[in-house]
C-alpha positions in Angstrom: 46.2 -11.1 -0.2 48.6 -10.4 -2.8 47.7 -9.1 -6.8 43.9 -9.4 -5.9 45.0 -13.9 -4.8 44.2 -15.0 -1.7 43.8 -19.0 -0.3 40.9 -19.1 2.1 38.3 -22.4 3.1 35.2 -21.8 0.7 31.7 -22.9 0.7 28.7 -22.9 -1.1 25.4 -21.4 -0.1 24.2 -24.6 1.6 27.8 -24.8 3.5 28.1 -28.2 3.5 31.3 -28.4 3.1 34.3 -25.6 3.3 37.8 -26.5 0.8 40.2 -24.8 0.3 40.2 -22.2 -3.1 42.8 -19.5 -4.3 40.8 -16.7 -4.4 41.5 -14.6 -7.4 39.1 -11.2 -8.1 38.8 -9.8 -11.2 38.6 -6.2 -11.3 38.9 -5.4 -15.2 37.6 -7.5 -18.2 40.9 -7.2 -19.4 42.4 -9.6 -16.9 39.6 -12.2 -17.9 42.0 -14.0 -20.4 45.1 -13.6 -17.9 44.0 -14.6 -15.3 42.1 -17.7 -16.7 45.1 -18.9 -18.7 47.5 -18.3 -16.4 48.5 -21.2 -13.5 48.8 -25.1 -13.9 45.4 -25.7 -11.6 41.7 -25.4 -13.2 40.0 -22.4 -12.8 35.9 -21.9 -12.2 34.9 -18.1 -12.8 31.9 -17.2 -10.4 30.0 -14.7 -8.5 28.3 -14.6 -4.9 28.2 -17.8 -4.8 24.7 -18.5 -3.6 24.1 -21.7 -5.5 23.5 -24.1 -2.7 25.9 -27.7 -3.9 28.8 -27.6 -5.5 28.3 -26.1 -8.9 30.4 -23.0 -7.7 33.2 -25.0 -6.1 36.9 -26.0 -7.6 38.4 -27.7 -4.3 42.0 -27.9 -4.2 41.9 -25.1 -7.4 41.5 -21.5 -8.3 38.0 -19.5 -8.1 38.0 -16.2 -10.0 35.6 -13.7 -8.2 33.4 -11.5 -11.1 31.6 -9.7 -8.1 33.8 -6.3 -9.2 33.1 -6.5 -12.9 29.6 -4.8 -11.7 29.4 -1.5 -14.1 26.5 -0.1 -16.9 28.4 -0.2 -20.3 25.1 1.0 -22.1 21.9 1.6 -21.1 19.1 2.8 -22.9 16.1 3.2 -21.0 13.7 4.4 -23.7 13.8 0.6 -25.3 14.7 -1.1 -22.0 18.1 -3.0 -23.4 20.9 -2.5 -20.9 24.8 -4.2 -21.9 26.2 -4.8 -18.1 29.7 -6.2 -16.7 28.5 -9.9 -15.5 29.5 -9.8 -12.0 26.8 -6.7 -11.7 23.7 -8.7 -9.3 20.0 -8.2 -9.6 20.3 -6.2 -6.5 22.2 -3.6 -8.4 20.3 -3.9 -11.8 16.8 -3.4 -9.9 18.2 -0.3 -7.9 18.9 1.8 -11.2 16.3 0.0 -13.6 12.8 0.3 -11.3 12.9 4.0 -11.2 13.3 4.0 -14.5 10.3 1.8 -15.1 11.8 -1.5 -15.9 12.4 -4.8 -14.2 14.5 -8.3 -14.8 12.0 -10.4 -16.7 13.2 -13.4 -15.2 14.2 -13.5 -11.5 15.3 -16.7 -9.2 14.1 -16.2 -5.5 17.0 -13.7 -4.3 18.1 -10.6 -6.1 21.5 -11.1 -4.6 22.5 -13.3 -7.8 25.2 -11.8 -10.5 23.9 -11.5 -13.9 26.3 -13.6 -14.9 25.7 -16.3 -12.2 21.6 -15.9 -13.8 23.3 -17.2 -17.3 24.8 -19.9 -16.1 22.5 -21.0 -14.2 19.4 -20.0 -16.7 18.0 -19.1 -13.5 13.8 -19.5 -13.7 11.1 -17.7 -11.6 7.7 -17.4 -10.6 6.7 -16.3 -14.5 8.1 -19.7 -16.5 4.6 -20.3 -17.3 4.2 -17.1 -19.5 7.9 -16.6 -19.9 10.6 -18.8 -20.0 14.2 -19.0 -18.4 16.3 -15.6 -17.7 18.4 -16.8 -20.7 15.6 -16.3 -23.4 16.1 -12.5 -23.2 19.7 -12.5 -23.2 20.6 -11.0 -26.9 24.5 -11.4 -26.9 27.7 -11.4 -24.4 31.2 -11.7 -24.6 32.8 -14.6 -23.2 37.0 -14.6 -21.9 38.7 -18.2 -23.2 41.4 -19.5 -21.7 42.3 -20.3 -25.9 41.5 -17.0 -27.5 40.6 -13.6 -27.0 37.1 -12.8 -26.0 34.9 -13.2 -28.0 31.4 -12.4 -28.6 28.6 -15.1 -28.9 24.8 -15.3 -29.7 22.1 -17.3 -30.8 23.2 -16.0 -34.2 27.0 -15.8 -33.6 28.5 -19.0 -32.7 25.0 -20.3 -31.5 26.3 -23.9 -30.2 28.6 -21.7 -27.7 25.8 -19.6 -26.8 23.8 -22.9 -26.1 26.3 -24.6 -24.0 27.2 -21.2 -21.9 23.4 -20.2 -21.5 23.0 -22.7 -18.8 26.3 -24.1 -18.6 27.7 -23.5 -15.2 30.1 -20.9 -15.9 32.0 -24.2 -18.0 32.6 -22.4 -21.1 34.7 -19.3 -20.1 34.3 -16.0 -18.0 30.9 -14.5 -19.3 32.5 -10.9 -18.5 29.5 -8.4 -19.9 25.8 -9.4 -21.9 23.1 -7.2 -23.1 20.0 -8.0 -21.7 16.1 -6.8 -23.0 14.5 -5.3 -19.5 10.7 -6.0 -18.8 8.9 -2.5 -19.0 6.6 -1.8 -15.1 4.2 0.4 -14.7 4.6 0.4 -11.2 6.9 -1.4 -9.0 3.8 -3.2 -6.7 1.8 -5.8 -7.9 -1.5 -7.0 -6.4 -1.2 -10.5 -4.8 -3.9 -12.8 -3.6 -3.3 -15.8 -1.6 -5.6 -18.9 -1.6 -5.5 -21.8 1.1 -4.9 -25.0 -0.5 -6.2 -28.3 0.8 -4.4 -30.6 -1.1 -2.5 -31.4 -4.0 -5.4 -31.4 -6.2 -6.2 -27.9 -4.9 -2.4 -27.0 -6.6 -3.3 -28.2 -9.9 -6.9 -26.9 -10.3 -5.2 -23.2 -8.7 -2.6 -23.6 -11.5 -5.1 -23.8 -14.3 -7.7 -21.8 -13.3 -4.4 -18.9 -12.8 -2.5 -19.6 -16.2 -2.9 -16.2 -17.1 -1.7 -14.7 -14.3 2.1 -13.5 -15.0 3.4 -14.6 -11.6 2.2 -18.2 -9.6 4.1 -20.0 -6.6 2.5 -22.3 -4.1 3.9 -22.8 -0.2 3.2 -26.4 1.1 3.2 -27.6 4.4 5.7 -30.1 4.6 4.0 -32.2 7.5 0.8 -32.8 5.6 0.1 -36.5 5.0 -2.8 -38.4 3.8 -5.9 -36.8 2.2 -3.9 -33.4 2.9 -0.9 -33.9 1.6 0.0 -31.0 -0.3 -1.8 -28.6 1.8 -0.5 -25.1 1.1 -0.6 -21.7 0.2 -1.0 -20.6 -3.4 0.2 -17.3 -4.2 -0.4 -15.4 -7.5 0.5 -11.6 -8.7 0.2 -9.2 -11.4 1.6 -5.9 -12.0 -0.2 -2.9 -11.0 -0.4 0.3 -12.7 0.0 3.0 -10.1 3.4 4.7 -11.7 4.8 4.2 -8.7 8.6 3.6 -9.1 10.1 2.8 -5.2 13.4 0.7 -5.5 13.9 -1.8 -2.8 15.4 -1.2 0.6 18.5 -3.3 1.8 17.9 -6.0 4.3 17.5 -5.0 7.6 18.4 -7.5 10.0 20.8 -10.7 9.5 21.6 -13.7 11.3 25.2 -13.0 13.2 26.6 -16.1 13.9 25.5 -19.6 12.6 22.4 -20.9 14.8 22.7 -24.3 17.2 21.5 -26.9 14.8 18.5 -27.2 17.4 17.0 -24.4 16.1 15.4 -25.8 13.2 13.8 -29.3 13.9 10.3 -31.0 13.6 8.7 -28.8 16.4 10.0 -25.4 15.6 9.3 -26.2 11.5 5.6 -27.5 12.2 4.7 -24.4 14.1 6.2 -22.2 11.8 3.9 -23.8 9.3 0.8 -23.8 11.8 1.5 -19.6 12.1 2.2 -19.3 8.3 -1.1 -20.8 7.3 -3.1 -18.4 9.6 -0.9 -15.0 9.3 -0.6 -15.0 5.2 -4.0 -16.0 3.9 -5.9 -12.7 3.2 -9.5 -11.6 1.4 -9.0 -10.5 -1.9 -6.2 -9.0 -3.7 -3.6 -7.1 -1.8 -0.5 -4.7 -3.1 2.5 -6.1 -2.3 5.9 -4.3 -3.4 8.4 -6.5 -5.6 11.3 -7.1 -2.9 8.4 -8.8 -0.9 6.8 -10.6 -3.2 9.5 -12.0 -5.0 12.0 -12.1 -2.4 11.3 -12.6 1.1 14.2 -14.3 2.2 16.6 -11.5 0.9 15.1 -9.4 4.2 16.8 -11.6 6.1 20.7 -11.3 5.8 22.4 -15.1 5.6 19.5 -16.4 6.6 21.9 -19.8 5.4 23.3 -19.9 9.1 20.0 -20.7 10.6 20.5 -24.7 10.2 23.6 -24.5 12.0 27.2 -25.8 11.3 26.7 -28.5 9.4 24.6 -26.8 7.1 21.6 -27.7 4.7 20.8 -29.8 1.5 17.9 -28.0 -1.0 16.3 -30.3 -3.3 14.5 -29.2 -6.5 13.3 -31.0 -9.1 11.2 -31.1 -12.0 8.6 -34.0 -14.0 6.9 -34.2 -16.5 3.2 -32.9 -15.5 1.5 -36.1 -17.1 2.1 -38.0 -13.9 3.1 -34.5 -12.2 0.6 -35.3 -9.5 1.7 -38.9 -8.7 5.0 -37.8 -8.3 4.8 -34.7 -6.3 2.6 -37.0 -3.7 5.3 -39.5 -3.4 7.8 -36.9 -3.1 6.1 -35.2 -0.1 5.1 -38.3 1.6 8.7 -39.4 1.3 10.0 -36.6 2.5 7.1 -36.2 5.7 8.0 -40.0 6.6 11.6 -39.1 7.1 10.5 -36.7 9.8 13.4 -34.4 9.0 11.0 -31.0 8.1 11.5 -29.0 5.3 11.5 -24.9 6.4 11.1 -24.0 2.6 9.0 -26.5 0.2 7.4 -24.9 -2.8 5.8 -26.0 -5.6 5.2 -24.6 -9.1 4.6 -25.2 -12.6 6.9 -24.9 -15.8 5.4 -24.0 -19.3 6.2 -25.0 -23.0 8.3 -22.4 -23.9 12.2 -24.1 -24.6 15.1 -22.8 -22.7 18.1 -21.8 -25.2 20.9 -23.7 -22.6 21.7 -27.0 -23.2 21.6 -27.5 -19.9 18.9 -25.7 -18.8 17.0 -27.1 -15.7 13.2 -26.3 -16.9 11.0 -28.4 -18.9 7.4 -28.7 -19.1 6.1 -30.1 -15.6 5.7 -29.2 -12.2 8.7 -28.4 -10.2 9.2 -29.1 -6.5 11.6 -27.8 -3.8 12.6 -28.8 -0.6 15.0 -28.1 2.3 16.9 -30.2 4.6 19.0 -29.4 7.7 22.2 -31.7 7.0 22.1 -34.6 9.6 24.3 -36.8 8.2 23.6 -40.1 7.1 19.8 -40.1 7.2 19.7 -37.0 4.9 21.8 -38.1 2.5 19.5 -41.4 2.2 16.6 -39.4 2.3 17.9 -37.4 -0.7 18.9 -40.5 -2.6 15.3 -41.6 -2.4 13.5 -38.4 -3.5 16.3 -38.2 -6.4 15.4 -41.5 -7.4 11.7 -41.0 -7.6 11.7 -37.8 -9.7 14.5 -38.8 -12.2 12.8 -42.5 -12.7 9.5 -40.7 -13.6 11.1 -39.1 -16.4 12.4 -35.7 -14.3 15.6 -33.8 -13.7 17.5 -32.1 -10.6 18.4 -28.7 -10.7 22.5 -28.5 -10.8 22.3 -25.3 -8.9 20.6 -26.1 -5.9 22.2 -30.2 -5.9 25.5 -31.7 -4.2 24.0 -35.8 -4.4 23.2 -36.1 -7.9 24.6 -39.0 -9.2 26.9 -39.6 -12.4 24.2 -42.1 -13.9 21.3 -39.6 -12.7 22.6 -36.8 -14.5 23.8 -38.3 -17.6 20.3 -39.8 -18.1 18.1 -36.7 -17.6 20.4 -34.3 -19.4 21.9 -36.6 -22.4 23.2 -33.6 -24.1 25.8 -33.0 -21.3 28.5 -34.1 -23.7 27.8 -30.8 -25.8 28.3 -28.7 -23.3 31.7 -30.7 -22.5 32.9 -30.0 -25.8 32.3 -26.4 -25.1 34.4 -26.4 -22.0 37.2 -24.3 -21.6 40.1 -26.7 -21.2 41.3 -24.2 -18.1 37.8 -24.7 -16.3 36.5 -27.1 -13.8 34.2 -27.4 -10.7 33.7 -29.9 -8.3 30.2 -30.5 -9.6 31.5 -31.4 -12.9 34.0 -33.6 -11.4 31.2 -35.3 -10.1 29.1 -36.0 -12.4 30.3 -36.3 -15.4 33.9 -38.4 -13.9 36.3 -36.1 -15.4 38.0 -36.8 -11.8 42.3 -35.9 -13.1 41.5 -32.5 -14.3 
């Protein structure tokens, strides 16, 4: 490595696939212009990279690494507003905001996400419901163009940039700092109770009878069929009030070399699911500490390398909770037909409140994800099917988890794409983009 540049094979989180990238990291915001400028071959900014397709890829192109643009500019902990360098993660956030009595109000399922990486992504969590996307509390940030200096954007200040970034796949430019409004916490436990669920109709009654709870997510068995289908775990939390303030600890064991794909199949899935459904159900309401609750694969270190070399596909999708429970039926029968076991399926619902992205993944509906070791051919059908279903009833697949999304799919259930590729800086690209929207020579 040279000046911070290095080629090297890349992959998503999924690891489908591994192309070659020239690494460049950024280390300063005031290389963000430079280096995004500078070079005749596109340029994608991102972080950790733990979206799973390929909406943090550039094959054959240049990837500039935020993870070092991870400092506190401001923070002021009386009103709970902090203006951070975008490469910063939730991991690092959470360890200097909980002791100080303040949380994300928005988190995806890992912590080890860069702030940044949250905005373009308008990452969503287990509190949509009450809450929203992450990029509702996102007041202002300052955004490196490959055609100008940077320059600062907001719902009030250049509010269609702000919309196209917020949600825009790190498109628009290098979103090098933001100032985001903190949650205030009372304690850094919440108390969790965990129902069986028998069905699918269980799920729905569950999520009404629990719409004032902050925090809802539901674990489904992904072997279930017939009258059962949908049988589960559904989980629901609420802050406690304790004034106990204990950060989380780092992960404490990780997977060391990738698995033999023979790990995960049918057999060893179904009894995971068998032991889940007996160890996890408890009486009543029990205090559960935040890193557990809301991120239990993070204990785990690249816990990715469990479905072996060739990797995994996650599918996650939203419809419209009119025929919500039609649809989520047909997707888990699909999916239990094909025999091909999902490790991770959960189910949850999305609220009314509007995301400010263009592109924003949530709407009002029920959202379903599932995981698939890669086996070729078979998968790949199987995800055309279950892509099929939920866009034809009137749904949408999340860019950050997808790599088999097609052109048509997306441009029907996000017809405001064109927006957000007015937007685009002329220097940025990703293979996802490629793909979906044709731009195929840039």
């Amino acid at each position: 490595m040279t000046g911070g540049r290095a080629s090297r094979q890349v992959s998503a989180w999924g690891r489908l696939t591994a192309n070659l990238h020239e690494v460049v990291r950024l280390t300063n915001a005031a290389q963000a212009c430079e280096r995004l400028s500078g070079g005749a071959s596109t340029t994608l900014p991102v972080g950790v990279r733990r979206s799973y397709g390929d909406v943090c890829l550039n094959s054959g192109g240049r990837l500039l690494e935020t993870v070092h643009l991870d400092r506190f500019i401001h923070a002021d902990w009386q009103r709970g507003v902090v203006v951070v360098e975008a490469g910063m993660t939730i991991d690092e956030l959470l360890r200097v905001s909980v002791p100080n009595g303040w949380f994300v109000p928005v988190t995806p399922g890992t912590k080890f996400v860069t702030l940044g990486g949250a905005v373009a992504n308008d990452v969503h969590g287990k509190n949509h419901h009450l809450a929203g996307t992450f990029g509702r509390y996102v007041r202002r940030l300052r955004l490196a163009r490959s055609d100008s200096e940077i320059v600062e954007v907001s719902p009030e200040q250049q509010p269609e940039l702000f919309a196209a970034t917020v949600g825009g796949l790190g498109l628009t430019g290098i979103i090098v700092d933001l100032e985001l409004k903190l949650l205030q916490i009372a304690s850094s436990y919440l108390e969790v109770e965990t129902l069986p669920m028998a069905n699918t109709d269980d799920f729905f009654h569950l999520s009404a009878e629990s719409e004032k709870w902050p925090y809802t997510v539901a674990w489904v068995d992904c072997f279930a069929t017939g009258a059962t289908i949908g049988r589960g775990l559904y989980m629901r939390g609420r802050p406690l009030d304790d004034s106990a303030f204990d950060a989380h600890p780092r992960p404490s064991i990780a997977v060391p070399f990738t698995a033999p794909s023979v790990i995960l199949n049918p057999l060893t899935i179904r009894s995971f699911n068998a032991f889940y459904r007996r160890m996890a159900t408890h009486d009543g309401l029990v205090r559960v500490h935040y890193d557990k609750f809301f991120y239990p694969l993070d204990a785990v270190g690249s816990w990715n390398r469990l479905y072996g070399a060739r990797g995994f596909y996650q599918f996650q999708c939203v419809v419209p909770m009119a025929q919500g429970g039609d649809v989520v039926r047909q997707l888990l029968q699909t999916a239990a037909e094909a025999r091909q076991g999902s490790f991770l399926v959960v189910l949850k619902t999305f609220g009314n409140l509007p995301s400010p992205g263009i592109l924003s993944f949530p709407h009002e509906g029920v959202t379903l994800s599932l995981d698939f070791p890669n086996k070729g051919n078979d998968t790949s059908k199987l995800l055309a099917r279950l892509n099929a279903i939920a866009i034809d009833a009137g749904g949408r697949i999340y860019p950050a988890k997808d790599a088999t999304m097609t052109a048509a799919q997306f441009q029907s259930s996000y017809p405001r794409w064109q927006e957000v590729e007015r937007c685009r800086d002329a220097a940025i690209m990703s293979d996802f983009w490629r793909r979906v929207t044709g731009r195929i020579s840039q």
